[in-house]
C-alpha positions as CSV (number, residue, x, y, z in Angstrom):
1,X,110.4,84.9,111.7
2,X,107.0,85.5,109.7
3,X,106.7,88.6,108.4
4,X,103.2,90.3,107.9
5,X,103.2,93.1,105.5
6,X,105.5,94.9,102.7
7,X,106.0,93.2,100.1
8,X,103.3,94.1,97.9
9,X,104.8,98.1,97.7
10,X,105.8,97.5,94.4
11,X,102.6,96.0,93.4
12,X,100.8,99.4,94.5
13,X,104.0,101.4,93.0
14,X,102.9,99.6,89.7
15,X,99.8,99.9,89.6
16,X,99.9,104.3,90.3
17,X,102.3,103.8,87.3
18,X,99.8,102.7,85.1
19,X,97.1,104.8,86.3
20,X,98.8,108.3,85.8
21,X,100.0,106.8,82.4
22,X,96.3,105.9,81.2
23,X,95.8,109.4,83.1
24,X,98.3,111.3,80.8
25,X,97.6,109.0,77.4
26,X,93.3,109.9,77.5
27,X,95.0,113.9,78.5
28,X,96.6,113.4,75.1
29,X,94.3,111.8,72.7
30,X,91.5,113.6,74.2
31,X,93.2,116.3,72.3
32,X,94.6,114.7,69.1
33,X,91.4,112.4,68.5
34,X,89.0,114.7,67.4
35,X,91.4,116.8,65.0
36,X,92.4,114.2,63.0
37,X,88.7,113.2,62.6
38,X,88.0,116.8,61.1
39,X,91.5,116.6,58.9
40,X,90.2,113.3,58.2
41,X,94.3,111.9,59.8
42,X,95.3,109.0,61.0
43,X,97.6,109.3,63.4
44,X,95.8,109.1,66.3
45,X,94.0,106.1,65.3
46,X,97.3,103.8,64.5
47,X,97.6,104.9,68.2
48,X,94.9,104.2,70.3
49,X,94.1,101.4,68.5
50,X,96.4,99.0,69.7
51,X,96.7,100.9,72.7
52,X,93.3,100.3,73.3
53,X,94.4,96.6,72.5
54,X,97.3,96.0,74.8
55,X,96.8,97.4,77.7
56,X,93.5,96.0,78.3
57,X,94.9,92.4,77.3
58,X,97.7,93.1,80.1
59,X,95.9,93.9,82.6
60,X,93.7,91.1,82.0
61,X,97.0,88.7,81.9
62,X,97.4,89.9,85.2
63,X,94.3,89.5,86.6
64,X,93.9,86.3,85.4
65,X,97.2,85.2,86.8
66,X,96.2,86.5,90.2
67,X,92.7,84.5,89.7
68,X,94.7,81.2,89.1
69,X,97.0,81.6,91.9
70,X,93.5,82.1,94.1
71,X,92.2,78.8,92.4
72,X,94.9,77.1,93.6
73,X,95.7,78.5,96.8
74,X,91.5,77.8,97.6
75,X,92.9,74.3,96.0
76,X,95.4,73.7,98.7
77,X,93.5,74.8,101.0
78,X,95.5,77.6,102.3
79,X,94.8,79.6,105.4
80,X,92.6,83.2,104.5
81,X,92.0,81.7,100.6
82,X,88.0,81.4,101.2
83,X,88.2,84.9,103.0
84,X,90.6,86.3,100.3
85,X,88.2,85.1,97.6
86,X,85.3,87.4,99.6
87,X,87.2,90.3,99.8
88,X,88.2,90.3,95.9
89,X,84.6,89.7,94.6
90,X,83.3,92.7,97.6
91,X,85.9,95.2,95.9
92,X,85.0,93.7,92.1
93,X,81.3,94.4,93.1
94,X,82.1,97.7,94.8
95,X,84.2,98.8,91.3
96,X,81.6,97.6,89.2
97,X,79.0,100.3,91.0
98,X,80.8,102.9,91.0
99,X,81.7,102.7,87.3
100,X,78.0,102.1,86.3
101,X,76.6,105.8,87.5
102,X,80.6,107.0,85.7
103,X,79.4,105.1,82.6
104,X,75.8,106.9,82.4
105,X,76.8,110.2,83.6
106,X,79.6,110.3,80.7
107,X,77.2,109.3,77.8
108,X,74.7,112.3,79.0
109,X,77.4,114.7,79.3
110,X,78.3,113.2,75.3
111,X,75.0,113.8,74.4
112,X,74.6,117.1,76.0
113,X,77.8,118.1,74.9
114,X,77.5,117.1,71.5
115,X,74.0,119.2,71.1
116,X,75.8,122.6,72.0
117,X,78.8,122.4,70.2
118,X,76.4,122.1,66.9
119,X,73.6,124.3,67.0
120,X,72.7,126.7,64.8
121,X,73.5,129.8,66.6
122,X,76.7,128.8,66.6
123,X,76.9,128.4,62.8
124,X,75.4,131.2,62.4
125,X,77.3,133.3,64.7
126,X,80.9,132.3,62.8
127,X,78.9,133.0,59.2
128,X,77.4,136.5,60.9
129,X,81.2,137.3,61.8
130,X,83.1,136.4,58.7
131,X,80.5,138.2,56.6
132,X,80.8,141.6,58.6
133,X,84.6,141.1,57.9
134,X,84.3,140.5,54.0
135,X,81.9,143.3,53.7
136,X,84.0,145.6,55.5
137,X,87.3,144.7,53.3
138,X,84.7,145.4,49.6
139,X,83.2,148.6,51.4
140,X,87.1,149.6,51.7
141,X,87.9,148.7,48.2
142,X,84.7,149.8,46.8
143,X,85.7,153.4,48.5
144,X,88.6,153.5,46.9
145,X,88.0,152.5,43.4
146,X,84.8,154.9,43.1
147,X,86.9,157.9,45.0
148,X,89.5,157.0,41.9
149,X,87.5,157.1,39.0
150,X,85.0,160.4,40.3
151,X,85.0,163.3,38.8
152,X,86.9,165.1,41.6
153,X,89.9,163.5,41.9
154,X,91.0,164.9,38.9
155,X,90.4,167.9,40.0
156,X,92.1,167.7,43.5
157,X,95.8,166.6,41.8
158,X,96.0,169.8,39.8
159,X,97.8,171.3,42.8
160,X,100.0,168.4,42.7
161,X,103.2,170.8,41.5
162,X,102.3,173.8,43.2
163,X,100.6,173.1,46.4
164,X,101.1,169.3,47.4
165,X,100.1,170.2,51.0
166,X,96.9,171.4,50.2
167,X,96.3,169.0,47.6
168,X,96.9,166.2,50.3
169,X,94.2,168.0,52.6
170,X,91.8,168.5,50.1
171,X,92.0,164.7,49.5
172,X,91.9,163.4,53.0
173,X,88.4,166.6,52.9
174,X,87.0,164.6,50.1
175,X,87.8,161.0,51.7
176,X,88.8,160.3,54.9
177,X,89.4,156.5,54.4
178,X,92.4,157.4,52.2
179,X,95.7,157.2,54.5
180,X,98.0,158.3,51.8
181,X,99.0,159.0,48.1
182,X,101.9,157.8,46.3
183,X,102.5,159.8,42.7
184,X,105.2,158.1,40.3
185,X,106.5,159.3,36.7
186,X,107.3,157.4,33.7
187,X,110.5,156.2,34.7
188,X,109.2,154.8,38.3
189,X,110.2,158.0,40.0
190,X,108.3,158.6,43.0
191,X,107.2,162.5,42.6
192,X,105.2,163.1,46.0
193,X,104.2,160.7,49.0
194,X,101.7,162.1,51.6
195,X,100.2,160.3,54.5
196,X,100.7,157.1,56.7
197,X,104.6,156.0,56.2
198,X,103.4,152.6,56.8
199,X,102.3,152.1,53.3
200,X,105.1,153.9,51.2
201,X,105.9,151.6,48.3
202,X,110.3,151.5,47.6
203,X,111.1,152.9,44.6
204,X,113.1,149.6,43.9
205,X,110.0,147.7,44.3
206,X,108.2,146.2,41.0
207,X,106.3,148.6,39.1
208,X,102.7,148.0,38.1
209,X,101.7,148.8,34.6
210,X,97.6,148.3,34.9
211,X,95.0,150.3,36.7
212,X,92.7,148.8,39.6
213,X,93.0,147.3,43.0
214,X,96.6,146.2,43.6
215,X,97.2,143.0,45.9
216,X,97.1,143.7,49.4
217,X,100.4,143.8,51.2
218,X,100.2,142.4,54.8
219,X,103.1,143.8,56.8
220,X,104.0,142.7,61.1
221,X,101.9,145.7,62.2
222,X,99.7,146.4,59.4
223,X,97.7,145.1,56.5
224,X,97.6,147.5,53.4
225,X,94.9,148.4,50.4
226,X,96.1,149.9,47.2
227,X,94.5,151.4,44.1
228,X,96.7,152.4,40.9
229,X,95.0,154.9,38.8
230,X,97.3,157.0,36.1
231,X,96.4,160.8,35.1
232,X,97.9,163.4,33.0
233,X,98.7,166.6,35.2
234,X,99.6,169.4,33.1
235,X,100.8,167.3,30.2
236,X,102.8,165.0,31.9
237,X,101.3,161.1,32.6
238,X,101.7,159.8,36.6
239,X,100.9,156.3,37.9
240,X,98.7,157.5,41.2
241,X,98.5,155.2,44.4
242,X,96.1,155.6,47.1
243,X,96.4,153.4,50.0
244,X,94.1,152.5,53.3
245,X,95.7,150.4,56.6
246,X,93.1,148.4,57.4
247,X,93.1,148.2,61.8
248,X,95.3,145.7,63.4
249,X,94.9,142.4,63.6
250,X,92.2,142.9,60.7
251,X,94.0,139.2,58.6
252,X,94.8,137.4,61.6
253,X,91.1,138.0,62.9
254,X,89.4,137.2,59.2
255,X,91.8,134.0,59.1
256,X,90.7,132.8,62.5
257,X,86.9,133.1,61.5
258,X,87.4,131.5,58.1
259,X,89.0,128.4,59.9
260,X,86.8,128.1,62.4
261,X,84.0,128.4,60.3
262,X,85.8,125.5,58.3
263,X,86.2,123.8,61.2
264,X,82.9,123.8,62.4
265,X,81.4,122.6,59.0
266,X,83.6,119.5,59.5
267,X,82.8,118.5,62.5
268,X,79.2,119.1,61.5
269,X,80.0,116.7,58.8
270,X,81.2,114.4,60.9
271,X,78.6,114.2,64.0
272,X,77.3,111.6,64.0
273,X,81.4,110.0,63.2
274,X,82.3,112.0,66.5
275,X,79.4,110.6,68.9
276,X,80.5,106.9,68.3
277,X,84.4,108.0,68.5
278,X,83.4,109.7,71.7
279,X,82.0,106.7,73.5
280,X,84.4,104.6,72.0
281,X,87.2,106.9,73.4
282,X,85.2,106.0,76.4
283,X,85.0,103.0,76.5
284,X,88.4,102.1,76.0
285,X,90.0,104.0,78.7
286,X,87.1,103.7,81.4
287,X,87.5,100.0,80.9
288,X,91.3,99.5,81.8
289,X,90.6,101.6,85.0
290,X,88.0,99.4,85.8
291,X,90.7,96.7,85.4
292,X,93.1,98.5,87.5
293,X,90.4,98.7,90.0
294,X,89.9,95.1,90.0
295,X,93.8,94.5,90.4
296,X,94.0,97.2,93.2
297,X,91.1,95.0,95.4
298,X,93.7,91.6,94.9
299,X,96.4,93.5,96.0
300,X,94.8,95.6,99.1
301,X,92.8,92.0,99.9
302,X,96.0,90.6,99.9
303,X,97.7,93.5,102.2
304,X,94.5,92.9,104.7
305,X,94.8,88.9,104.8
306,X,98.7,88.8,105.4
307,X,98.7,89.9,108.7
308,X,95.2,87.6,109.6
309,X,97.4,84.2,107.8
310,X,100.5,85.0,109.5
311,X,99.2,85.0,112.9
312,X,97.5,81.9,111.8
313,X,100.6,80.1,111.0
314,X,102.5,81.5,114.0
315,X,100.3,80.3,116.0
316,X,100.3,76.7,114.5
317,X,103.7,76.9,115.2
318,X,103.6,77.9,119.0
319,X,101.1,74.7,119.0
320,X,103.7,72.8,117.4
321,X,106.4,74.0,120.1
322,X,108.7,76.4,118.7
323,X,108.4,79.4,120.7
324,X,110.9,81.3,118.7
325,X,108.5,82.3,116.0
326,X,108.0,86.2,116.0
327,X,105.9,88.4,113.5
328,X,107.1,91.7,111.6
329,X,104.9,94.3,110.7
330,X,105.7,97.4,109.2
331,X,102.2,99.2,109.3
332,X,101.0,100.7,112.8
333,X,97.2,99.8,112.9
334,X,95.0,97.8,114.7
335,X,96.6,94.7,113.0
336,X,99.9,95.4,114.1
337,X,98.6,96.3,117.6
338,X,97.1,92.5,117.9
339,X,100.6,91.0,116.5
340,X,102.4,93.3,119.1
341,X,100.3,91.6,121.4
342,X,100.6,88.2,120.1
343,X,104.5,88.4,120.2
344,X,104.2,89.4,123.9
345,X,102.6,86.5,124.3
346,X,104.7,84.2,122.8
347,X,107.5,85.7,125.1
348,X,105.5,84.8,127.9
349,X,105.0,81.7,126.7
350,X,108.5,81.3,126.1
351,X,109.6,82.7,129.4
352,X,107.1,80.1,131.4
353,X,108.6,77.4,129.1
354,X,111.8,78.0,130.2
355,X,110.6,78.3,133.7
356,X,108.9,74.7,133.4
357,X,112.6,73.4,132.0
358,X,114.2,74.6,135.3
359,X,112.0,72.8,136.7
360,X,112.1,69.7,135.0
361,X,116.1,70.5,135.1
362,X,115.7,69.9,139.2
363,X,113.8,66.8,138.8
364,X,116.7,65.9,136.1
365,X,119.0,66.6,139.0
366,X,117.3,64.9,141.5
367,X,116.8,61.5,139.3
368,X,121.0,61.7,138.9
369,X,121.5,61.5,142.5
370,X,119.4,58.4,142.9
371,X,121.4,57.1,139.4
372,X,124.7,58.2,140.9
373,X,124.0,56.7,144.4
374,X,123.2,53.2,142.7
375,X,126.2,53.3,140.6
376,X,128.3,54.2,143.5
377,X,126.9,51.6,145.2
378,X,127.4,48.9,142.6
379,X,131.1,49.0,143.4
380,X,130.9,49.1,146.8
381,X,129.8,45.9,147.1
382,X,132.3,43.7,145.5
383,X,135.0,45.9,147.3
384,X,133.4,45.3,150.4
385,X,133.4,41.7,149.9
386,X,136.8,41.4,149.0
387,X,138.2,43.3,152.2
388,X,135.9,40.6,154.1
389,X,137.6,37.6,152.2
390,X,140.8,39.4,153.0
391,X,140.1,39.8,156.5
392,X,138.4,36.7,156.9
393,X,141.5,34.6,155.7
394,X,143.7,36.6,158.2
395,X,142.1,35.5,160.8
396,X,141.0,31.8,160.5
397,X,143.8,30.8,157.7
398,X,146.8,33.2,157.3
399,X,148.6,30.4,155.5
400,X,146.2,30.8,152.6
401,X,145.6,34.5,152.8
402,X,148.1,34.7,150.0
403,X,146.0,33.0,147.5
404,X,143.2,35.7,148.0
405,X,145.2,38.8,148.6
406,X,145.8,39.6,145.1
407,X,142.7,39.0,143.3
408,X,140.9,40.6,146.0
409,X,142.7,44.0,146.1
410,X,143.0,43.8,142.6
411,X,139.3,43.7,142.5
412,X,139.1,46.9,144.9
413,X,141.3,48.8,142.7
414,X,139.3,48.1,139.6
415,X,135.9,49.0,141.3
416,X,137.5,52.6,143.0
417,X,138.9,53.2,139.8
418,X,135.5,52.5,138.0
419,X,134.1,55.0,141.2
420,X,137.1,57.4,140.0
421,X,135.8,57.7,136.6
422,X,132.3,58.2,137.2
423,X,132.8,60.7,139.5
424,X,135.4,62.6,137.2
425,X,132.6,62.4,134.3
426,X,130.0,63.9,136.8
427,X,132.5,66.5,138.2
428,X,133.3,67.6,134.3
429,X,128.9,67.8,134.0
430,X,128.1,69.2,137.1
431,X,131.2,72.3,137.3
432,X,131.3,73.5,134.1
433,X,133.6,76.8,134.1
434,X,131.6,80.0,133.2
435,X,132.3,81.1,129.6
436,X,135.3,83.2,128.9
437,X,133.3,85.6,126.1
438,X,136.1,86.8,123.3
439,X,135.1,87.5,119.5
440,X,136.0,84.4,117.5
441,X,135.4,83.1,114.2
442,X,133.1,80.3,114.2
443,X,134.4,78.9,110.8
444,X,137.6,78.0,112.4
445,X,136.1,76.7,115.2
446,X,134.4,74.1,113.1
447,X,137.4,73.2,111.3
448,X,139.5,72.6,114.7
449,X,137.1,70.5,116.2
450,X,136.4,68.5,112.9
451,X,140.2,67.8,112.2
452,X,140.2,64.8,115.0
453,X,137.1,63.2,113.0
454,X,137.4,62.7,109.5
455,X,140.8,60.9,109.2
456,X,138.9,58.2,111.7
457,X,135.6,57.9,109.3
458,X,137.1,58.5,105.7
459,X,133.4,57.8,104.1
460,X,132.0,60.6,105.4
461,X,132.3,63.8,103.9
462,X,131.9,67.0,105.9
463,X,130.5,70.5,104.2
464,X,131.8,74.0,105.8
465,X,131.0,76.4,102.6
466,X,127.9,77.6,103.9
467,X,129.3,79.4,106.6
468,X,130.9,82.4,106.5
469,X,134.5,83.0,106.1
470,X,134.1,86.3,108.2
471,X,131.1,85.8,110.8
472,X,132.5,86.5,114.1
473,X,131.0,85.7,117.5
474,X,131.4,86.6,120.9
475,X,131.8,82.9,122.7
476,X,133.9,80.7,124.7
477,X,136.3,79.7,122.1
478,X,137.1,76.4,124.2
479,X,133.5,75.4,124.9
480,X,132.1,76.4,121.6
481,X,134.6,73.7,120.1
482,X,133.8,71.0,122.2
483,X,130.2,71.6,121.5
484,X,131.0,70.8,117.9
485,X,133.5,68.0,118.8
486,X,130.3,66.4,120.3
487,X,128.0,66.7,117.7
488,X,130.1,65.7,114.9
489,X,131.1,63.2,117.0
490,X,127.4,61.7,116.7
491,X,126.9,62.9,113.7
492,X,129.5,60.9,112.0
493,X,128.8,57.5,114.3
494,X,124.9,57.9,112.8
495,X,126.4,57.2,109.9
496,X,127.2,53.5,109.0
497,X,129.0,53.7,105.7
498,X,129.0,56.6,103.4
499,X,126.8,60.0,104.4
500,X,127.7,63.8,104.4
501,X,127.2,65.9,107.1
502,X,126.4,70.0,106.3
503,X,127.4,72.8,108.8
504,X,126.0,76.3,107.4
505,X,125.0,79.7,109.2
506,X,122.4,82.2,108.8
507,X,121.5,85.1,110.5
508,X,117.7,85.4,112.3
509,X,116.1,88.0,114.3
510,X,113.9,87.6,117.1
511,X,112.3,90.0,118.8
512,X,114.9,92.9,119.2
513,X,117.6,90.5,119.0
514,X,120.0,89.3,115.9
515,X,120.9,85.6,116.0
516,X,123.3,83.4,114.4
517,X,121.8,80.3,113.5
518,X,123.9,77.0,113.0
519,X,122.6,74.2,111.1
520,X,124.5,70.8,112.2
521,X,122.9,68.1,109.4
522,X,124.0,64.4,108.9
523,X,122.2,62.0,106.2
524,X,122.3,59.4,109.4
525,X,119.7,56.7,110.7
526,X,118.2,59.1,112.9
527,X,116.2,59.4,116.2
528,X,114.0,56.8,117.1
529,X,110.6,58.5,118.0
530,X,110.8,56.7,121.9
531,X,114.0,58.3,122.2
532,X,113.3,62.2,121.3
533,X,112.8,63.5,124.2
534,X,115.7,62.0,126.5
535,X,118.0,63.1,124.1
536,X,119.6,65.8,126.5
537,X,119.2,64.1,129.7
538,X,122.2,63.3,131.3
539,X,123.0,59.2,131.2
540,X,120.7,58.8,128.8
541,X,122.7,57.0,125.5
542,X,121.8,54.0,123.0
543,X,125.8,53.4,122.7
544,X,127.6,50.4,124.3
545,X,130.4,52.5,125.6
546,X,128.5,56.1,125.7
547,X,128.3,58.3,129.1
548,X,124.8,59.7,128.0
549,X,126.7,62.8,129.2
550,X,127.4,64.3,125.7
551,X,124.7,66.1,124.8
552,X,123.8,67.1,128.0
553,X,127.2,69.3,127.7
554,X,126.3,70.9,124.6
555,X,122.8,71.7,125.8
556,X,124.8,73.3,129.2
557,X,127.2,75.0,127.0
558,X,124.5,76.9,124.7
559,X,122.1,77.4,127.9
560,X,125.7,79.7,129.4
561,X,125.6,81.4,126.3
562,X,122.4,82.6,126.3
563,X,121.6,80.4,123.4
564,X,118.7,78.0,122.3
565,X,119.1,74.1,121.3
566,X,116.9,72.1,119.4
567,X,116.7,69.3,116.6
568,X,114.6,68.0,113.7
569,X,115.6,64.3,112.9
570,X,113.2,61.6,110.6
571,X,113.9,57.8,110.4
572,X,116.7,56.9,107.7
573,X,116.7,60.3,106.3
574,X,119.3,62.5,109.5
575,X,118.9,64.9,112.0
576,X,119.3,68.3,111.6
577,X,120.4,69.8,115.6
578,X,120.1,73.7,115.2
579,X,121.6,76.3,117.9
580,X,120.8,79.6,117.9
581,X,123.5,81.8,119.7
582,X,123.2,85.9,119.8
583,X,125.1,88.2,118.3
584,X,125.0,91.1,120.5
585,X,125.5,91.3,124.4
């Protein structure tokens, strides 16, 4: 069983792996990278640095490995290398101009970029903005401190005691901008508050003891101006406090210009620093994509040969004989369309095979009845000459006929029961009972029919771990034993002295079909090459005392089961016989 595609799923699992990681780590930096250039930090740098390092040198690592392995299997001369090797330097190439346009492309957009973010409208623009908000804060406190020290405000707290109402509107008359008054005595007494709540100063606050612009006083929904100014309303001195809210979000927005502004200046600063870090920043993660690109075309070059070098070796190995060979494929292209076919063919192939067997099986047949006639007649002839001696002597010399008699039928019995034997053997070939099909465990099978065997060759050690202590198959129970009987039985007289012999099972599919395969191997002489091929025809043996009927048997016995015989064997190494047997049906 060859199979065609599949295995390189994790490679491609991999490889997305990476990419979304180089996908999320340039996502990241992208970010980080140019901040820490304007805070003049670090961080990122320690990062990418060896980042930039490793992963490049990784990917290389594995490139190169890939590029070895292609040396050697072009070396070995390997079926699809030269074809491989054209496929990997097509996608290189193909990489390669695509990442050229990429590479230009980014360095104009850098360029382009670069320009806008530092002209000088911009600068100006963040100045213009911050300046409107600074002079709008001084025109605020330059409102109130010249509203404090006029002439009229004096004038517009003597109805502080009597009318405080109308005092409060004849302030917010004379200035608008104010949003309240806060009056305090000696002791830190508050005498009168008028205006926004927002800005009332506690009476357990601090004091403050000298005139002028107090410190502003940001609150969540408000940022607050204050002026102190003290007077002396009739006879009495007060510490005065006028107060304006600036609008909402006045800091926050005055804050963000400032830094900006800041910002901008240091990346201005820094320009020419940025460019190069930009193209760097480039360069170091457009180059491990190329890499990935390159180690995508190995592994898709070697998705798109596998099929193309598995059909090549199954067919060396229909070529070679073994019809069993079947390919797998998992995808459902063209490819898998051609080894569809190519499978269907080898059935055919098979099924014609087996056909031309049949055939040769007749012939077989045919060539048995001439052997059986001649050794049928063999004996014939010495009992026929013996019943003419007998009959002879009866006639011409009965006094004699006693000296003959017994060596004569003696003779006669020895050659029918020579004729009894023969027959016997033949009848035991020829009418072998159908199998009797009941689930059975093979493993005890083996060790029932070796049992009779190794007390008789005590040099030879036999192997059963390799099969499995629970593998159960539907066979004759009786058949399958003698099956083994017979080819330990060989396998143990191939050995002369010491040897081992190995039994072990594994399972196969072909086709549709799941198959036990049984190894039967012996460290033996062997099979001499003029002999292969009359192994499993009947009367065919190299021993004195053989039948040539053995194997013959087992080949009939795994033919009934719907099974498939066959052995490897190689001049004073062993033979390996190996029977396939299903394991459904």
């Amino acid at each position: 069983m060859i199979r065609s595609a599949g295995s390189g799923a994790a490679g491609v699992i991999a490889v997305i792996l990476l990419y979304i990681l180089l996908i999320v780590l340039i996502l990241f930096f992208s970010d980080q990278i140019l901040q820490d250039i304007a805070e003049e930090g670090t961080l990122s740098i320690f990062i990418i640095i060896p980042l930039a390092a490793v992963l490049p040198l990784f990917l290389l690592g594995i490139i190169g490995v890939n590029i070895l392995n292609l040396i050697k299997e072009r070396a070995r001369g390997n079926p699809g290398a030269k074809f491989k090797t054209r496929l990997i330097i097509f996608f290189t190439f193909i990489a390669f101009l695509s990442s050229i346009p990429q590479g230009i492309l980014s360095m104009g957009f850098i360029n382009t970029t670069m320009n806008s973010w530092f002209s000088s409208r911009l600068a100006d623009a963040l100045q213009g903005g911050l300046d409107i908000a600074l002079e709008y804060y001084n025109e605020k406190i330059e409102n109130l401190t010249t509203f404090s020290e006029s002439n009229v405000f004096p004038l517009l707290l003597r109805d502080m005691t009597r009318q405080p109402d109308q005092m409060w509107d004849n302030i917010r008359s004379a200035n608008p901008s104010v949003h309240s008054i806060q009056i305090f005595d000696n002791d830190g007494n508050e005498v009168l508050f008028k205006g926004d709540t927002r800005t009332r100063i506690q009476e357990d606050q601090p004091g403050f003891q000298e005139e002028g612009v107090l410190p502003k006083e940001t609150k969540k929904d408000a940022s607050i101006l204050r002026i102190l100014k003290k007077h002396s309303i009739e006879g009495r001195n007060y510490s005065i406090i006028l107060s304006v809210v600036l609008p909402r979000d006045f800091d926050t927005a005055a804050e963000q210009l400032t830094s900006s502004l800041l910002i901008f200046k240091e990346y201005e600063k820094y320009q020419s620093t940025f460019r190069i870090v930009l193209i760097l920043f480039f360069s170091f993660f457009s180059f491990p994509i190329l890499l990935l690109s390159i180690l995508i075309s190995f592994i898709l070059t070697e998705e798109i040969i596998r099929p193309i070098v598995s059909l090549e070796e199954a067919t060396k190995k229909v070529a070679e004989g073994d019809f069993s060979i079947r390919i797998l494929s998992r995808s459902r292209d063209e490819l898998a369309i051609l080894i569809d076919s190519f499978n269907q063919m080898v059935s055919e192939l098979e099924r014609s095979r087996i056909k031309i067997m049949q055939t040769e099986k007749v012939t077989a047949w045919q060539e048995i009845a001439q052997r059986m006639a001649h050794e049928i007649k063999n004996p014939l002839t010495p009992i026929k000459l013996s019943a003419q001696r007998i009959l002879r002597k009866y006639k011409t010399d009965i006094n004699s006929l006693e000296k003959v008699l017994e060596p004569s039928v003696n003779s006669i019995i020895l050659e029918v029961d020579n004729l009894t034997k023969l027959l016997q053997e033949f009848r035991d070939f020829a009418r072998l009972p159908a199998p009797y099909m009941q689930p059975s465990n093979l493993k005890s099978i083996v060790a029932e029919a070796s049992s009779m065997y190794q007390a008789s060759y005590p040099l030879v050690t036999l192997h059963i771990e390799d099969i499995d202590d629970n593998l159960m198959l539907n066979v004759d129970r009786n058949q399958i034993k003698q099956v083994f009987s017979n080819l330990l039985k060989n396998a143990f007289e191939a050995i002369e002295s010491e040897g081992e012999v190995f039994i072990r099972t594994d399972l196969v599919r072909k086709g549709n079909l799941k198959y036990c395969r049984i190894q039967v191997r012996d460290t033996g002489s062997g099979i001499d090459e003029e002999n292969r091929n009359k192994v499993f025809n009947p009367y065919f043996t190299t021993k004195k005392r053989g039948t040539g009927l053995g194997l013959s048997i087992v080949e009939r016995i795994i033919f009934d089961h719907n099974g498939q015989i066959w052995f490897e064997t190689e001049k004073e190494m062993g033979t390996t016989f190996f029977i396939d047997l299903p394991m459904e049906g």
